[in-house]
C-alpha positions, 0 to 999 in steps of 0.5 A: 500500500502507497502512502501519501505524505503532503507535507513532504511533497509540498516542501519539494515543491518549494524546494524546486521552485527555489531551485528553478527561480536561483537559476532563471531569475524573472523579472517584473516589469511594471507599468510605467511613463517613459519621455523621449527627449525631444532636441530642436531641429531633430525629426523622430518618427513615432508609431505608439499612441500615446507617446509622450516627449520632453524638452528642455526649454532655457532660451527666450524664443518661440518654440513649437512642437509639430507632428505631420501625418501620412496623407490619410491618417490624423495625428494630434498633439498637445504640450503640458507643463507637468507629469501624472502616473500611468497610464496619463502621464501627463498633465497640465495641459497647454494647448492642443492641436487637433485638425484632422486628417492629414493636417500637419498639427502643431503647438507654439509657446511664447518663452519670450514670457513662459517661465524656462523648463522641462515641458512635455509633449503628448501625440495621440493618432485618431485614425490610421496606422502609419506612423508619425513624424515628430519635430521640436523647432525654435532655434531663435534665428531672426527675420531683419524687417526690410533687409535681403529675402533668407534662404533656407531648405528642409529635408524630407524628414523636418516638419517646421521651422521657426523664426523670430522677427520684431515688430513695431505696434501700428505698422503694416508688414508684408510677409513673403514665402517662395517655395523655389521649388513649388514644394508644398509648404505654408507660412504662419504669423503668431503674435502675443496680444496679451505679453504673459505667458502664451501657448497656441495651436495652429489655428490660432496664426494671424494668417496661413498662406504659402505666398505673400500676406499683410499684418497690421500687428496690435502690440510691440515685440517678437512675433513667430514666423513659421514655416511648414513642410505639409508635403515631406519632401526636401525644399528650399524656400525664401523668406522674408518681411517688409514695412514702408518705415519712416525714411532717416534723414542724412545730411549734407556730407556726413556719413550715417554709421552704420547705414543698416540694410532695414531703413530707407533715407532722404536727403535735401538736394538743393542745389542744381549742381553735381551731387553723390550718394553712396555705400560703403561695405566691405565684403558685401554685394551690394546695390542702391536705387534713387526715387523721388518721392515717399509716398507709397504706404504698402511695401514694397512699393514705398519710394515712388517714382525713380530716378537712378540706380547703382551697385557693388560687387565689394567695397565702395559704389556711389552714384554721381548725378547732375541735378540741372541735366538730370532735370531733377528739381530742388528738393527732397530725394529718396535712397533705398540700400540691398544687400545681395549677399554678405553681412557687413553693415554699410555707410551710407554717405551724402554731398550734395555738391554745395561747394567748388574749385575754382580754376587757377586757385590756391589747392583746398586742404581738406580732412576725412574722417575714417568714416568719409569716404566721398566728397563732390566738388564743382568744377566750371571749365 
């Protein structure tokens, strides 16, 4: 007869479980919220919804965090200020960017007054099964109000960029974008009305367009000029922001230092004699045109009616004219300076041709600054 004792077999159990678990350790996983690291101008693709991003923001720019479906598909996303346990993750929700089937959605915070930290990112896919593309963008690169149209380019993988331009209350600007290659991009303008901490989404912008559009803007400051890549192919664009500012006056003989490429100038011409006005810039390709009236108020057409025009492959261009045969009335004139290529600021100097040698006189003994660099004589022969 077979006995059964349970408290030996029991004890050998666990004796083997021992046994088996010293030898084939288990591990338990639990559930937990895992933040990818998000860097500026770097594209991360995402298949799991939802998944949750992070960034660390110090720098006082406008940032914005986007994330471009398949054509098809719709993803969304939403910034948030802090963290929750699973399976939320996330909390303290900012703005959410959700427009539907294959928009581009993104959100945009002004850190010009948002208070510098760590931020979170959520993206979640409402319909479809392709995967998404992730960009966090806000690198501070600035748009100069009137000077030479930008150049940039994305790749197939970056979905925005963002720029930073600094705009005067009242004042009405033009906003250009040329997508060279007839890529499939738009241009955004975002503003701060209230000046306080600020988090928007996508239709929230003063305008979308992929050409050209006007903004009178309500406040003072740094406003977001972003661009979007909606079709995900390599670009090249331009981009660039005008305005009729007031034109600065120059006088007689004194150069303006520096010149700068956002402004426009007047000068007095009133003598009916030979006259110069030109630009000094060391390694910078430039050109100017000579208008002479001011009254146009939409840019770019706000010097009217021209007279003459000059340019500079490096260095020193000025133009010389003949007022009483260029048939140029006493007056107020009107100069605009381009930079074509180059970074150095220019000098811009004016003689209106006031003073004159005489034949057969004693010489003129005369002194340059560092900064003259013409002088106009008449001459009668």
């Amino acid at each position: 007869m077979t006995t059964h004792n349970s408290s030996i077999c029991g004890a050998a159990r666990i004796l083997l479980l021992g046994i088996i678990l010293a030898c084939f350790p288990l591990s338990f996983v639990w559930a937990q919220c895992i933040y990818t690291e998000l860097s500026h101008g770097v594209s991360q693709s995402t298949s799991s919804s939802p998944q949750f991003f992070q960034f660390d923001q110090s720098a006082q720019v406008w940032v914005a965090i986007g994330i471009r479906p398949d054509p098809t598909e719709d993803w969304n996303v939403s910034a948030h200020s802090g963290t929750a346990a699973d399976p939320a993750c996330v909390n303290a929700d900012l703005n959410t960017s959700s427009l539907g089937v294959g928009e581009l959605d993104f959100v945009i915070g002004d850190f010009h007054y948002n208070t510098p930290g760590t931020y979170y990112v959520s993206v979640e896919q409402a319909s479809g099964s392709q995967a998404g593309t992730v960009e966090l963008a806000g690198a501070g690169i600035e748009l100069v109000v009137n000077d030479t149209l930008v150049a940039s380019s994305m790749g197939e993988d970056d979905v925005l960029h963002v720029w930073e331009v600094y705009l005067e209350s009242g004042r009405n600007y033009r906003f250009d974008l040329d997508p060279g290659d007839g890529s499939d991009l738009s241009m955004l303008l975002f503003e701060n009305f209230t000046s306080t901490t600020l988090w928007l989404h996508r239709g929230s912008a003063q305008f979308e367009t992929s050409t050209y559009d006007y903004h009178t803007p309500g406040s003072t400051g740094w406003y977001a000029v972003v661009v979007l890549n909606k079709g995900g192919t390599a670009a090249t664009y331009t981009l660039g922001v005008g305005s009729c500012t007031d034109p600065i006056p120059l006088s007689n003989g004194a150069p303006l230092v520096p010149g700068g490429w956002a402004n426009f100038y007047e000068f007095d011409q009133q003598w009916t004699n030979w006259a110069a006005i030109g630009i000094r810039n060391p390694g910078t390709t430039a050109s100017a045109n000579i208008y002479a009236s001011a009254g146009g108020t939409s840019y770019p057409n706000c010097l009217l009616n021209y007279v003459s025009g000059f340019g500079t492959s490096s260095g020193i261009a000025v133009m010389v004219g003949n007022m009483a045969a260029e048939a140029v009335a006493p007056g107020m004139l009107y100069a605009r300076a381009y930079r074509n290529a180059g970074g150095t600021l220019p000098l811009v100097e004016w003689d209106g041709g006031s003073e004159s040698i005489v034949v057969d006189a004693p010489p003129i003994t005369r002194q340059m600054s560092s900064n003259d660099f013409l002088e106009m004589w008449d001459l009668s022969l």
